[in-house]
Backbone bond lengths (Angstrom), bond angles and torsions (degrees), N, CA, C in turn:
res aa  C-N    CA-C-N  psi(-1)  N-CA   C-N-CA  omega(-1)  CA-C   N-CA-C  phi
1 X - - - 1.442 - - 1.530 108.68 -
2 X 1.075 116.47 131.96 1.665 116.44 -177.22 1.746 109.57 -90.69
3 X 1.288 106.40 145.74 1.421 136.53 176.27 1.633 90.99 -16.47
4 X 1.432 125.40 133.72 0.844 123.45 142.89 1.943 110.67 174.62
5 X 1.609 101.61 149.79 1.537 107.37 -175.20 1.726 113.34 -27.62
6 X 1.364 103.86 150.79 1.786 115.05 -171.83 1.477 83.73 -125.18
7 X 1.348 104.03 152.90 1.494 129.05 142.57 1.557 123.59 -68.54
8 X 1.491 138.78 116.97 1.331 133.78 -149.64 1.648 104.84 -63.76
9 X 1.314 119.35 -27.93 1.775 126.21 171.94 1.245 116.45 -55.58
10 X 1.566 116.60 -36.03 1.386 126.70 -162.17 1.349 112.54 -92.17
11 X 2.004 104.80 -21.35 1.559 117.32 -173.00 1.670 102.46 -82.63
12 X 1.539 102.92 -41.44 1.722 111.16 170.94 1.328 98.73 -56.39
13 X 1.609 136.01 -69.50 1.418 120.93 -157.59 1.509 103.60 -47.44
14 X 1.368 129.83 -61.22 1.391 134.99 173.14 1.398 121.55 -30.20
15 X 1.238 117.21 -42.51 1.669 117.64 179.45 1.568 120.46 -80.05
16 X 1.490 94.92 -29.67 1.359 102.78 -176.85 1.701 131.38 -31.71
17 X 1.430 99.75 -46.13 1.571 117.32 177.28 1.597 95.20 -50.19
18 X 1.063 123.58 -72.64 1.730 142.89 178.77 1.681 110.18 -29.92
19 X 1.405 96.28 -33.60 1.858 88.37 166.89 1.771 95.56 114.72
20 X 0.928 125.33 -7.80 1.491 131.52 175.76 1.192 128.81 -46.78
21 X 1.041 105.21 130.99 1.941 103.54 -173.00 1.307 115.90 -130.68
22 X 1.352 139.99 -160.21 1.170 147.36 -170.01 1.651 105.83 -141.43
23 X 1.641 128.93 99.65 1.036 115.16 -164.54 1.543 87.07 -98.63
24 X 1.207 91.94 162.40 1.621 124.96 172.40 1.584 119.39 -65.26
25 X 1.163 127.17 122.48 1.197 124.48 163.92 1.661 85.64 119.88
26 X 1.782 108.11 -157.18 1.182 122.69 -145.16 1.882 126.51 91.13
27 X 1.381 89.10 137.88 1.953 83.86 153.97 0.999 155.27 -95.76
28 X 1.123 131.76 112.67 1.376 148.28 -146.40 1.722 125.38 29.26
29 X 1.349 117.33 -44.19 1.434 116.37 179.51 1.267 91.12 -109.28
30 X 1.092 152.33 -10.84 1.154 130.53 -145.82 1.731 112.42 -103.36
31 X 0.943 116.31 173.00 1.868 116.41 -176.06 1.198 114.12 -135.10
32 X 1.286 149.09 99.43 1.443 134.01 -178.58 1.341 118.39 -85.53
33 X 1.430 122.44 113.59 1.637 110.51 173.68 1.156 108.73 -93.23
34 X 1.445 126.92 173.39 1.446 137.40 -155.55 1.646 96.94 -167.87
35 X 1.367 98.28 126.09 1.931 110.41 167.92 1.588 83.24 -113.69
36 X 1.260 113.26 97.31 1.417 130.39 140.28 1.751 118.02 -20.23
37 X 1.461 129.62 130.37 1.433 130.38 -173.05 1.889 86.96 -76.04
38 X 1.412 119.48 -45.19 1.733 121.25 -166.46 0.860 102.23 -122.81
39 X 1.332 124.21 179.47 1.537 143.77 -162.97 2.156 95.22 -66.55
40 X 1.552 113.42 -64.48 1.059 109.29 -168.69 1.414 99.93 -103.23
41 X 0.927 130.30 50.84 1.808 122.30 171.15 1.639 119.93 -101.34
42 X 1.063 117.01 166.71 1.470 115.14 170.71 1.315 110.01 -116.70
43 X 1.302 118.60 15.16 1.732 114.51 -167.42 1.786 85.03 -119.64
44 X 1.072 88.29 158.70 1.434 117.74 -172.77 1.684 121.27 126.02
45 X 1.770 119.26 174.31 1.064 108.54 -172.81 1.707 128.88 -60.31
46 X 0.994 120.90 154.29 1.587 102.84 -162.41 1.726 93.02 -136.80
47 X 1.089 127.86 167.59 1.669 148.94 170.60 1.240 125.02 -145.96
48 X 1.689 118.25 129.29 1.257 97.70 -173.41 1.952 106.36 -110.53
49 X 1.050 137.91 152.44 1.521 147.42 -138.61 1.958 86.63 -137.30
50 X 1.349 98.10 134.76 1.722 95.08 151.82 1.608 107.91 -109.68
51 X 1.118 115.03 164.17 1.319 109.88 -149.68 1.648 87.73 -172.03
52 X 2.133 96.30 99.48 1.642 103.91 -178.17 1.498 107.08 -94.19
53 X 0.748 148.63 91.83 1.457 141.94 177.90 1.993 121.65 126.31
54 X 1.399 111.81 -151.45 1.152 116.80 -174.07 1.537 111.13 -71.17
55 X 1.354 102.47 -76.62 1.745 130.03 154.49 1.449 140.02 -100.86
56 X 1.747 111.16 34.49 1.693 107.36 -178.52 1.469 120.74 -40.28
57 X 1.215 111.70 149.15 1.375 123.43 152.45 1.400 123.33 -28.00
58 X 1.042 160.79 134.50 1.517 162.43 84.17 1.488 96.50 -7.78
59 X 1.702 88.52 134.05 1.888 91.58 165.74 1.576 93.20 -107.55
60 X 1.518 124.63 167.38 1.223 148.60 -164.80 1.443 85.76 -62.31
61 X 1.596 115.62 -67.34 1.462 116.12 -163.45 1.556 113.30 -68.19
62 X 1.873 140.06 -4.38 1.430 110.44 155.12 1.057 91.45 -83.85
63 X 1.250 155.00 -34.54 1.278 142.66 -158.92 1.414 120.78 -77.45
64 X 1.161 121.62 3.19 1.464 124.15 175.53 2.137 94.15 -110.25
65 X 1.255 101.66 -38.56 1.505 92.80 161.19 0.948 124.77 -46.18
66 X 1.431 108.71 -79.55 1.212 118.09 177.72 2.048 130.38 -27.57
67 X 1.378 94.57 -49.52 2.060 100.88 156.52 1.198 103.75 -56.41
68 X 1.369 130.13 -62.58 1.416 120.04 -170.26 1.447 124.42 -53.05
69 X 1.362 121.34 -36.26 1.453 128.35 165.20 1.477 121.33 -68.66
70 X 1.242 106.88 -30.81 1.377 101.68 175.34 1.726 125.06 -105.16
71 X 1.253 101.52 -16.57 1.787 100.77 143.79 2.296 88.29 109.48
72 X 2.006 101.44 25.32 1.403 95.99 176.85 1.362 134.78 -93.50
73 X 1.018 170.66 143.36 1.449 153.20 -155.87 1.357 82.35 -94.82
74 X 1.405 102.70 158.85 2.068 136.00 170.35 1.252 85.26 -49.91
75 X 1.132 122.91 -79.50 1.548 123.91 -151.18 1.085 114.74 -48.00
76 X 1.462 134.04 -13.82 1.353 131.11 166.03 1.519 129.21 -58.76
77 X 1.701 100.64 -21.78 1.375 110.96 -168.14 2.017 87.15 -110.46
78 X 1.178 89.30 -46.74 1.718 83.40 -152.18 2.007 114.77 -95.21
79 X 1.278 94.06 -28.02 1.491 125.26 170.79 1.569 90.64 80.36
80 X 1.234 108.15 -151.83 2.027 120.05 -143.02 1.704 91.18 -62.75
């Protein structure tokens, strides 16, 4: 599938396998995800997402950040 904007539901279903979560807090628009180092930890690499509405778009470019900060291959989001 080639490069292109996600819906933020569809980018969570995708990460999920990877251990990804939705931490708590942030300011006001913003979303912090977190791949946890253990099952119950809060430490590990983290990213923070703005996020206008219910389900905005992802643009290509946080979303290629976003892998890079958290240590995911492309193919997780976009496949071959």
């Amino acid at each position: 599938m080639p490069k292109a904007p996600i819906r933020f539901n569809d980018l969570l279903k995708a990460l999920k396998p990877y251990g990804v979560k939705v931490k708590k807090g942030g300011k006001g628009f913003e979303t912090i995800l977190i791949r946890p180092l253990t099952e119950n930890s809060n430490q590990g690499p983290q990213h923070t997402i703005k996020k206008h509405g219910k389900n905005p778009q992802i643009s290509i470019r946080s979303i290629t950040a976003l892998l890079e900060n958290l240590g995911i291959p492309e193919d997780a989001v976009w496949g071959n």
